[in-house]
C-alpha positions in Angstrom: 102.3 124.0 71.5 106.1 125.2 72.0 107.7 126.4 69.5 111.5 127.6 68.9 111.1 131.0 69.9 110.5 129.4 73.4 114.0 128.4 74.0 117.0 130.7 74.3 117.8 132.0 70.8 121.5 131.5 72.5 123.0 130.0 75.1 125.1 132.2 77.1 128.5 131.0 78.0 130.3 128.1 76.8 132.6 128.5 74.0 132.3 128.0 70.3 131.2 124.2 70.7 129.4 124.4 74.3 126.4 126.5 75.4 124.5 127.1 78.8 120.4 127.1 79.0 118.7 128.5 82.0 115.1 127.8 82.6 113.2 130.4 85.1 110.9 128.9 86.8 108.5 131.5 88.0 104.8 132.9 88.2 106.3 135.8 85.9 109.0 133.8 83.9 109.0 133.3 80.4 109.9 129.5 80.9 106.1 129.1 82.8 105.1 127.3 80.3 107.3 124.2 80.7 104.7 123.7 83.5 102.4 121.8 81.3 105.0 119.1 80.5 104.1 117.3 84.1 104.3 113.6 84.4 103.5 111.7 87.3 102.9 114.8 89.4 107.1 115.8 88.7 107.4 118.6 85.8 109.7 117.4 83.2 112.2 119.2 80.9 110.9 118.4 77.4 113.0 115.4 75.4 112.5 117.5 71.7 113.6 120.3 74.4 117.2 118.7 74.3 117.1 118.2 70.5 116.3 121.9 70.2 119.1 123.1 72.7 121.9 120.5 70.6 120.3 122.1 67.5 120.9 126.0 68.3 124.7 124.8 69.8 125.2 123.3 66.2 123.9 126.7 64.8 126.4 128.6 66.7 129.2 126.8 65.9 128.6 127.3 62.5 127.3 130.9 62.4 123.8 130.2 61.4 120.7 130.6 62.6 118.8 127.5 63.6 115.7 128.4 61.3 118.2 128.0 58.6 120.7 125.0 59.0 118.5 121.6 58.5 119.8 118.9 60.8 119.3 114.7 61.3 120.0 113.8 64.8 121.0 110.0 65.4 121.8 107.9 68.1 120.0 110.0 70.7 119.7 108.4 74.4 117.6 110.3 77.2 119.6 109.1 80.3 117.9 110.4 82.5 115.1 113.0 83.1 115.7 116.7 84.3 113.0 117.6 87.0 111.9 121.1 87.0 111.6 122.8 90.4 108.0 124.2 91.1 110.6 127.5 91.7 114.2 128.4 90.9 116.2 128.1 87.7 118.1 124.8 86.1 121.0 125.7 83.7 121.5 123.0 81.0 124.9 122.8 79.3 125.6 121.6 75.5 128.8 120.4 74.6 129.0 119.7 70.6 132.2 117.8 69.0 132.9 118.9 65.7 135.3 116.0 64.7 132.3 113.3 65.6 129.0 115.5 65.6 128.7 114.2 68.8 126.4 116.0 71.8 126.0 115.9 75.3 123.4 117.8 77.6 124.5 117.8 81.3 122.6 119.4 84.3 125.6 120.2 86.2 128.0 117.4 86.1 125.0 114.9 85.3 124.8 114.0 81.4 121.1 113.8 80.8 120.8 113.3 76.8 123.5 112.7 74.6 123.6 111.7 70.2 124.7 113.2 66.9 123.5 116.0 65.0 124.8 117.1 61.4 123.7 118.8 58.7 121.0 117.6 56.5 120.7 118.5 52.5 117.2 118.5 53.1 114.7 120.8 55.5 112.8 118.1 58.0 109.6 119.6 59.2 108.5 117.1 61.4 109.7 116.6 65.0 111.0 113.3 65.8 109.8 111.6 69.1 111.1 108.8 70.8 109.1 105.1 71.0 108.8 106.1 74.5 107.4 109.3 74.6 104.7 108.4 72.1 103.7 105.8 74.3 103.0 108.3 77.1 100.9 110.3 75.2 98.8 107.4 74.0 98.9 107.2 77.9 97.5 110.5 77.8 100.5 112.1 80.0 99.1 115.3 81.5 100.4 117.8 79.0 98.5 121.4 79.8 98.3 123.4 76.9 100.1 121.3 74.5 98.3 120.1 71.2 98.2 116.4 71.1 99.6 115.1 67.4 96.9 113.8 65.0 98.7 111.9 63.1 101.9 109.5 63.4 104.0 107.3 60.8 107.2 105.6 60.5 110.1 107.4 59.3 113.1 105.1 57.8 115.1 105.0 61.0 114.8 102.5 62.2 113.5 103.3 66.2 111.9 106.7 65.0 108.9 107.7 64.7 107.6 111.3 63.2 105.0 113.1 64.8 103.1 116.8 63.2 100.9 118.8 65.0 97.7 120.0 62.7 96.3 123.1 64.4 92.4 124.5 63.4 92.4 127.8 61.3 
């Protein structure tokens, strides 16, 4: 399953409210295992991917580390889907608004994702998934190497849903 320490610990570039991401994708890259997110033959940037690259932006902006600064993310579209090459890198740019804890995520000049994340008084331990994306998995998407989630329930936003992984001892 992917965890944090997968993605960039910082985007490079950018200023105090934007980050860059770039994703290697190689035999020998540490991105290779983006791989297993392949749908319909195309391999697909994650969508909790997105959430996690808004997340870290936040994190910089405020001087924290993302492990500790809880956040709620609301109003999150997925406009459109970035498609890995089989080789080559992609660069994804965060743009964060302070005044409106409003996001973007853009491939180039192309906004893929946009929402709000803030600050939450409370740590959230679950990983929220879109109506869509659970009903690829019930689809049974092709997802090498992932864990599939065991169990799922409603979470009071209305349109969520939250998903945890239970892995074996």
């Amino acid at each position: 399953m992917p965890t944090a320490e997968r993605f960039p610990s910082s985007g490079s570039g950018g200023s105090a409210t934007s980050s860059n991401f770039t994703f290697e994708m190689s035999p020998t890259s540490p991105d290779k295992y983006l791989e297993g997110h392949c749908i319909d033959g195309r391999v697909l940037f994650p969508a909790t991917g997105y959430l996690v690259l808004a997340w870290k932006t936040l994190a910089k902006f405020v001087g924290l580390l993302p492990e500790h600064l809880p956040v709620a993310f609301e109003d999150v579209t997925i406009h459109r889907a970035t498609i890995l090459p089989k080789t080559g890198a992609v660069t994804l740019t965060v743009h964060y608004m302070p005044s409106s804890n409003k996001f973007d995520v853009s491939e180039g000049e192309t906004l893929a994702v946009s929402g709000k994340v803030s600050f939450c008084s409370h740590l959230l331990v679950f990983v929220l998934v879109s109506m869509t994306l659970f009903s690829f998995i019930l689809k049974g998407i092709n997802e090498k190497g992932f864990e599939r989630p065991q169990h799922w329930d409603h979470c009071p936003t209305q349109g969520a849903q939250v998903c945890w992984f239970m892995s074996p001892l």
